[in-house]
Backbone as CSV, one residue per row, in Angstrom:
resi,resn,N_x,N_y,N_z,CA_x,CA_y,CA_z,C_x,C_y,C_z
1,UNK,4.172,0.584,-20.270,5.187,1.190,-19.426,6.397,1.561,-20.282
2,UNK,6.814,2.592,-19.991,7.934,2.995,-20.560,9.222,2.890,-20.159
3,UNK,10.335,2.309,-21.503,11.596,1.922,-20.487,12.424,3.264,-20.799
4,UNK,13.522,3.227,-19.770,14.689,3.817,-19.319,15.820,3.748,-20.045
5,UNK,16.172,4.019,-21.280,17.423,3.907,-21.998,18.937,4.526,-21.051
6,UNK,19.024,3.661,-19.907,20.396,4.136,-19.130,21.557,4.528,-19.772
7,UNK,21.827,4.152,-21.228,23.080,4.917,-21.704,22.715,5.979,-21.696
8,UNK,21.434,6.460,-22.546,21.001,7.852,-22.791,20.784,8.965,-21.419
9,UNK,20.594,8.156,-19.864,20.677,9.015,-19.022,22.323,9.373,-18.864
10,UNK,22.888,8.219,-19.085,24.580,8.281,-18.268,24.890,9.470,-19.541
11,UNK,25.106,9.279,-20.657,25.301,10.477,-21.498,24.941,11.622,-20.860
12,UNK,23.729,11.861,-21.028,22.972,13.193,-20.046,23.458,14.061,-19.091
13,UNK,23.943,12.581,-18.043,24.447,13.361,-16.901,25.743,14.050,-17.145
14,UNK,26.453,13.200,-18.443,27.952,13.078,-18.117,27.698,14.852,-19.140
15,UNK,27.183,14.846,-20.230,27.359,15.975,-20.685,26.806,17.302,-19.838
16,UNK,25.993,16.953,-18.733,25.268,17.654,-17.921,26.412,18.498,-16.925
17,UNK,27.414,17.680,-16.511,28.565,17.772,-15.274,29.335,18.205,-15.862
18,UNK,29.862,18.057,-17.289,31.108,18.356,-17.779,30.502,20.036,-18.115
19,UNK,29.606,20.654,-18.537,28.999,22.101,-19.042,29.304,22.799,-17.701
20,UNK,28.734,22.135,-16.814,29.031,23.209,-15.475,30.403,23.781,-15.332
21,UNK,30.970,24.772,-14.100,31.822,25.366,-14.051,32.541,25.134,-12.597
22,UNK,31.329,25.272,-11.647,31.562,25.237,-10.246,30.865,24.091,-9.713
23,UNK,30.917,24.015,-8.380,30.029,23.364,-7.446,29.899,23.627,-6.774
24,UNK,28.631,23.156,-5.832,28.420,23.428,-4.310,29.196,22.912,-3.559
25,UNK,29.668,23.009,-2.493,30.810,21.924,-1.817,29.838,22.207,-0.244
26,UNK,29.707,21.303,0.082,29.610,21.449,1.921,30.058,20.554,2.831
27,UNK,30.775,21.436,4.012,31.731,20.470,4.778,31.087,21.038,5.762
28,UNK,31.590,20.373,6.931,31.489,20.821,8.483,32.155,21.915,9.205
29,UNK,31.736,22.750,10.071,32.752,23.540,10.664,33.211,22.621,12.367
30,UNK,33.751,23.627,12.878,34.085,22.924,13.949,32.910,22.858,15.114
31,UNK,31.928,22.890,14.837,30.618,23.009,15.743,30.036,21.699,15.025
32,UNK,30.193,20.965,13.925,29.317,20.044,12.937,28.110,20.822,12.188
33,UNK,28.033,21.928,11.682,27.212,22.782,11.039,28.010,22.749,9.750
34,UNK,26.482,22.212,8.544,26.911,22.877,7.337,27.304,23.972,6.753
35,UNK,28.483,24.043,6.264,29.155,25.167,5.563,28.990,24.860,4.156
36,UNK,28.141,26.182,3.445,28.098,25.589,1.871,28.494,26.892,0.900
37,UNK,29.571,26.793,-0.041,30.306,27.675,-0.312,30.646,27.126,-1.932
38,UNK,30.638,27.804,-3.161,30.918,27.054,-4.574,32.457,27.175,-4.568
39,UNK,33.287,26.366,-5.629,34.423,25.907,-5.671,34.107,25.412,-7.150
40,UNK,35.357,26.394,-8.452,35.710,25.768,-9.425,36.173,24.263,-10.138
41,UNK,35.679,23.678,-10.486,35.876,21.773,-10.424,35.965,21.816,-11.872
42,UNK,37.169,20.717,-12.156,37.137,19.971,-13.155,36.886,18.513,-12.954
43,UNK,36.630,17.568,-14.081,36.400,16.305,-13.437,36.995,15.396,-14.575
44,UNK,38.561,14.210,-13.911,39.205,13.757,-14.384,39.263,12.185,-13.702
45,UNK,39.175,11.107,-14.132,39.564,9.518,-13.687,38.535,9.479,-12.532
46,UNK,37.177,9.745,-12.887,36.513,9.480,-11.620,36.776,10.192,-10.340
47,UNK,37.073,11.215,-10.561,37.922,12.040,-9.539,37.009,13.714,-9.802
48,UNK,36.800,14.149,-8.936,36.476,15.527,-9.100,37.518,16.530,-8.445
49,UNK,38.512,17.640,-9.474,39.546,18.222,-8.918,38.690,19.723,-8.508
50,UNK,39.236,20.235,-7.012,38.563,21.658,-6.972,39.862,22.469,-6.216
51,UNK,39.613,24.036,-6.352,40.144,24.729,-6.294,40.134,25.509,-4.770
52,UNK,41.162,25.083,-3.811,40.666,26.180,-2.580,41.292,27.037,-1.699
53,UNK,41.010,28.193,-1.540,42.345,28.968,-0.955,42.448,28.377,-0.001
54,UNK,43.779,28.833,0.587,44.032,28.203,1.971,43.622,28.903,3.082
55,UNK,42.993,30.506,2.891,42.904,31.163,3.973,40.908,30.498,4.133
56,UNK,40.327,29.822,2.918,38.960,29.626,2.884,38.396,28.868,4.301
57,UNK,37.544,28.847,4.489,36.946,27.862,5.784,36.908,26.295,4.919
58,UNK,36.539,26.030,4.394,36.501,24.796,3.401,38.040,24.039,3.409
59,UNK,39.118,24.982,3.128,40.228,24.171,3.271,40.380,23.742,4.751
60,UNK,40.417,24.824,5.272,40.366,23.841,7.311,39.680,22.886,7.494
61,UNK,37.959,23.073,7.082,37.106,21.825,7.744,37.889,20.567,6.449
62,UNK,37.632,20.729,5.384,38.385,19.422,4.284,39.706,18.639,5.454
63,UNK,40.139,19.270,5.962,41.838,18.802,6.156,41.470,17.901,7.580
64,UNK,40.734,18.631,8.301,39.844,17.931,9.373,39.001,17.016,9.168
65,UNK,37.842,17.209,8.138,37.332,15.852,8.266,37.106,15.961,6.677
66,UNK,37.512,14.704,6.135,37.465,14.719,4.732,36.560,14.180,4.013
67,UNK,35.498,14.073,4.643,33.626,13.590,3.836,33.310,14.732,3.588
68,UNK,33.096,15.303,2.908,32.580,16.049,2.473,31.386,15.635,1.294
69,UNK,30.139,16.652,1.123,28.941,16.678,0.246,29.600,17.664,-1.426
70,UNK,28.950,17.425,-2.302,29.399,17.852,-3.551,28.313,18.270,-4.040
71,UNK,27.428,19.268,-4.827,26.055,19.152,-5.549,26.049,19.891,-6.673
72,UNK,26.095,19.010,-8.052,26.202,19.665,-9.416,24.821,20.428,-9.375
73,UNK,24.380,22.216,-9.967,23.169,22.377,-10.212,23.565,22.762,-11.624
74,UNK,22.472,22.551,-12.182,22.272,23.551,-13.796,22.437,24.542,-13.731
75,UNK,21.438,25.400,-12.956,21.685,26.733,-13.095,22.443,27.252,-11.708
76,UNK,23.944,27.662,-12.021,24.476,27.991,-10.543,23.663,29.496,-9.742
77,UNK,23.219,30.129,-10.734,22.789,31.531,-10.292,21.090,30.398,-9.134
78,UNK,20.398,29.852,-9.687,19.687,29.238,-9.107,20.015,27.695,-7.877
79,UNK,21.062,28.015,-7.173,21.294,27.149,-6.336,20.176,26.876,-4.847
80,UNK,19.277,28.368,-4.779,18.793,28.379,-3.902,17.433,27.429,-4.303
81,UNK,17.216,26.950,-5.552,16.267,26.208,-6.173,16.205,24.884,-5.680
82,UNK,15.704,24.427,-4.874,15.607,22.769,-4.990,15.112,22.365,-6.066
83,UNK,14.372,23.061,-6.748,13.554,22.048,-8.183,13.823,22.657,-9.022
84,UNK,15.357,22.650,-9.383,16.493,23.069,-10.148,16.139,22.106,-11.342
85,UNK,15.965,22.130,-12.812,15.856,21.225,-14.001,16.512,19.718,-13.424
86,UNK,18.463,19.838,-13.534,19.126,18.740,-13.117,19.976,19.055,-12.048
87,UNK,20.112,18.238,-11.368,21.198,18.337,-9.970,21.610,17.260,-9.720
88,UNK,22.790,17.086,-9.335,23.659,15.646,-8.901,24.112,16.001,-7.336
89,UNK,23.662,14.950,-6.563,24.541,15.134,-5.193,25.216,13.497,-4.787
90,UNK,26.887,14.232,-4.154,27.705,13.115,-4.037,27.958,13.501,-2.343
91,UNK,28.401,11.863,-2.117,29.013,11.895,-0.836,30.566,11.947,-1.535
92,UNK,31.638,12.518,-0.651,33.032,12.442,-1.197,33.679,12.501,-0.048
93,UNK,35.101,11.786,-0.347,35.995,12.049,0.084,37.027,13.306,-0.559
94,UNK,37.563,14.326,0.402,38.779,15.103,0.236,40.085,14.912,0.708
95,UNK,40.922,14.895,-0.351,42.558,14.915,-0.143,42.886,16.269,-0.831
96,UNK,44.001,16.714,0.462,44.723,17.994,-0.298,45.625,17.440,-1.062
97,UNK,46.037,17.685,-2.502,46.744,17.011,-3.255,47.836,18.730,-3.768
98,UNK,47.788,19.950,-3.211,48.668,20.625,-3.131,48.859,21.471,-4.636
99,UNK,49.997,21.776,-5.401,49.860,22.620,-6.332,50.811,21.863,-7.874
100,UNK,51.464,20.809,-7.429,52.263,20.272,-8.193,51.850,19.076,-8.603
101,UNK,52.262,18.922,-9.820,52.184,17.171,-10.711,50.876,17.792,-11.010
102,UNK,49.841,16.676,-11.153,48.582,16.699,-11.888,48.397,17.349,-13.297
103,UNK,49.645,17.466,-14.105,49.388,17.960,-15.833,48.393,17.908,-16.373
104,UNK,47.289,16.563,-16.312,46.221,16.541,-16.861,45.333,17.605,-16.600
105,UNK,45.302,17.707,-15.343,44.088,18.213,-13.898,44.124,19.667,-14.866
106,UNK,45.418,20.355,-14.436,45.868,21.744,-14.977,45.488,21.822,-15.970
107,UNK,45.660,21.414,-17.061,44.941,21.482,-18.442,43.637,21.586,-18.546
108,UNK,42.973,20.582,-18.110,41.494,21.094,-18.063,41.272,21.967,-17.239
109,UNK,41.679,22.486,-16.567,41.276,23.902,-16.088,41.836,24.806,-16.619
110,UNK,42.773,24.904,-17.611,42.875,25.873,-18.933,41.795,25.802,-19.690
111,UNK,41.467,24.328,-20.346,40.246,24.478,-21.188,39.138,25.108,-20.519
112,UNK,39.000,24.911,-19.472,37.095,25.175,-18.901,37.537,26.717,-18.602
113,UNK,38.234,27.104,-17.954,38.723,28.686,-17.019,39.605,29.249,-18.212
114,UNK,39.470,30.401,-18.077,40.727,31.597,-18.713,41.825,31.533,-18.001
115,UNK,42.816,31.000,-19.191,44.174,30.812,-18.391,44.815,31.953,-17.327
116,UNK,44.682,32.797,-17.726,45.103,33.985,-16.627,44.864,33.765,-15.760
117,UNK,42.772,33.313,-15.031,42.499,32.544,-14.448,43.319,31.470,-13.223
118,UNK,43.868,30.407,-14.412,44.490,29.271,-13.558,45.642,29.966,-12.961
119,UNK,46.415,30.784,-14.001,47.892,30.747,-13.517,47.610,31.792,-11.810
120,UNK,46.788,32.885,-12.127,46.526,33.759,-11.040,46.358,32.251,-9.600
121,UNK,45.381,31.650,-10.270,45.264,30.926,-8.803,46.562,29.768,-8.445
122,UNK,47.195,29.411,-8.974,48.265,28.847,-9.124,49.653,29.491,-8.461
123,UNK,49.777,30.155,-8.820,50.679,31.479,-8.111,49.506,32.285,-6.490
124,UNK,49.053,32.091,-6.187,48.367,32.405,-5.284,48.276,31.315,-3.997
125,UNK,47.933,31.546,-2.816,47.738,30.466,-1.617,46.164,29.446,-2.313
126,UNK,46.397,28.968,-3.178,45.450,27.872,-3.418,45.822,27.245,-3.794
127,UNK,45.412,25.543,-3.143,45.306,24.555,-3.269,44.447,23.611,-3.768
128,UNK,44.952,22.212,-4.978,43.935,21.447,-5.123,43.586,20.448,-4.598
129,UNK,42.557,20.185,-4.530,41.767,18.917,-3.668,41.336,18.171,-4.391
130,UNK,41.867,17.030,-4.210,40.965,15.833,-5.406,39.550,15.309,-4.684
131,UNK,38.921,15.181,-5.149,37.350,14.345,-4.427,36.790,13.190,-5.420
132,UNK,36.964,12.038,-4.101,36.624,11.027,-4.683,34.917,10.936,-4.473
133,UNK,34.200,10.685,-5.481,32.647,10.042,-5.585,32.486,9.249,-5.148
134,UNK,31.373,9.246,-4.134,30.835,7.893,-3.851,29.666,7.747,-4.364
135,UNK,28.733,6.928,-4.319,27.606,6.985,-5.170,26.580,7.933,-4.748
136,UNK,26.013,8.532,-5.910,25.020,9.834,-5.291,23.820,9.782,-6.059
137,UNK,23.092,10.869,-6.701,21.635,10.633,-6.709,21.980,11.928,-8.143
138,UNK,21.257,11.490,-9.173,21.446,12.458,-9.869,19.886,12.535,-10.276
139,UNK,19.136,13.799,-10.482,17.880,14.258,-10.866,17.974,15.148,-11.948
140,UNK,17.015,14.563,-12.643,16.559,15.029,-14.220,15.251,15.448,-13.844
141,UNK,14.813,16.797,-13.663,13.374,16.624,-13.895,12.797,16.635,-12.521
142,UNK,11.430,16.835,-12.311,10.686,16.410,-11.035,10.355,15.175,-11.318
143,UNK,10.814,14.621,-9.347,10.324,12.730,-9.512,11.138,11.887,-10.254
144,UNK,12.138,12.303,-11.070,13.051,11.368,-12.253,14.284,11.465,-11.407
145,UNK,14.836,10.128,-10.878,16.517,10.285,-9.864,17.104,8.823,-10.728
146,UNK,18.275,8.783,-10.495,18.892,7.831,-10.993,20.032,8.097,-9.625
147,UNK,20.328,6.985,-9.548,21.818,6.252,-8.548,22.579,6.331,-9.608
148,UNK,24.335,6.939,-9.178,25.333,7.297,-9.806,26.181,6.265,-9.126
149,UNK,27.250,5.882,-9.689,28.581,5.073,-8.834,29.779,5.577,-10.397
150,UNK,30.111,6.735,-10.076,30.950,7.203,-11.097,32.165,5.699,-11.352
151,UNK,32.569,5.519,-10.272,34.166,4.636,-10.526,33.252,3.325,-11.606
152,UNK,31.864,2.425,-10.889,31.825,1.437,-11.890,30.846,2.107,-12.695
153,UNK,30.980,3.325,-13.345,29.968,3.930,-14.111,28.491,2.933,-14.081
154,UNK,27.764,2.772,-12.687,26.479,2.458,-13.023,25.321,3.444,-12.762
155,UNK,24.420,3.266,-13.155,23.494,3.811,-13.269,22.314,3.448,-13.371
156,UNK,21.430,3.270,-12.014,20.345,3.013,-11.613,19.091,3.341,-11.389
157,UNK,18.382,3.282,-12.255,16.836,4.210,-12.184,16.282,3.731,-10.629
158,UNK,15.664,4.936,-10.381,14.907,4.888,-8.978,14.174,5.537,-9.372
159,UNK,12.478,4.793,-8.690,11.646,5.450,-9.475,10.934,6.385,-7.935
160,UNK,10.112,7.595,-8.028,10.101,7.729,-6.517,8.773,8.382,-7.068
161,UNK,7.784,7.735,-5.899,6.424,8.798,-6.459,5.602,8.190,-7.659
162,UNK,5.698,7.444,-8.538,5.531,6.960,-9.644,5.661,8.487,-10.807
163,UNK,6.152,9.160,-10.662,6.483,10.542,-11.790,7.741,9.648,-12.416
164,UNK,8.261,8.401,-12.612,9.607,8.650,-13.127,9.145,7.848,-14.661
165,UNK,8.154,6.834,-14.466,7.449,6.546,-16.080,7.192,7.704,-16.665
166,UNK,6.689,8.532,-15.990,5.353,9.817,-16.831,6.638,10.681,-17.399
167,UNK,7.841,10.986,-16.418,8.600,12.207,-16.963,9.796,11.871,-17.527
168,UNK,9.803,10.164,-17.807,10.594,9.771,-18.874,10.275,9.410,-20.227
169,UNK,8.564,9.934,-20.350,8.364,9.774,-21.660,8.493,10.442,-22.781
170,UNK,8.392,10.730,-23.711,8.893,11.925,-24.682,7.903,11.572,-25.445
């Protein structure tokens, strides 16, 4: 049987999340129907920061009910993919945290975005939202999932199907 080197997944993921650009975000509307719409994210202190106008449907349902779903894919052009290479999905909480303070936040969204980029949305009716992680499911692969808990960085193999020996071998 083959083991699971969990640093080498937590690396994985972490270099996996940080390459991306956007995310999926889905909240509720006022009927309880998924609304699923991408949103620019950086990700700072266990915290995922995103970007949202205020005229968007996403900022209304967020402000209303603040659970919201999160789902990192690899390929964003392929979101309609369920058997996307890697994908991470979180349960979260949303707070509007507004346009001021956060120096760090702002910076990395200089590094990842073209500053013109930030400042345009900055000077514009958008707001940031911090989202807190709760533990979610991150997939490598078909059949290969691991349990995420970003705050105590753990990371838990789940094996599903018995594919998670076979497609963790190299």
């Amino acid at each position: 049987m083959n083991r699971i080197n969990m640093e080498e997944v937590k690396n994985n993921y972490l270099q996996f999340a940080g390459e991306l650009r956007s995310l999926m975000l889905s909240t509720l509307d006022e009927e309880g129907k998924p609304f699923i719409s991408y949103a620019p994210f950086v990700a700072h202190d266990n915290k995922m920061y995103i970007y949202i106008s205020r005229i968007a449907n996403h900022y209304h349902y967020m402000d209303k009910r603040p659970q919201v779903d999160v789902m990192l894919i690899e390929d964003e052009a392929a979101s309609g993919n369920l058997f996307a290479r890697q994908r991470a999905r979180f349960p979260c909480t949303a707070k509007n945290v507004g346009n001021e303070g956060y120096p760090e936040v702002f910076a990395l969204f200089e590094e990842k975005f073209p500053a013109k980029l930030v400042t345009m949305l900055r000077g514009l009716d958008f707001n940031l939202f911090e989202l807190t992680p709760k533990t979610g499911r991150y997939v490598a692969g078909f059949g290969l999932a691991f349990d995420l808990d970003l705050a105590g960085e753990q990371i838990e193999h789940v094996a599903r199907d018995g594919h998670a020996s076979s497609a963790a071998a190299k």
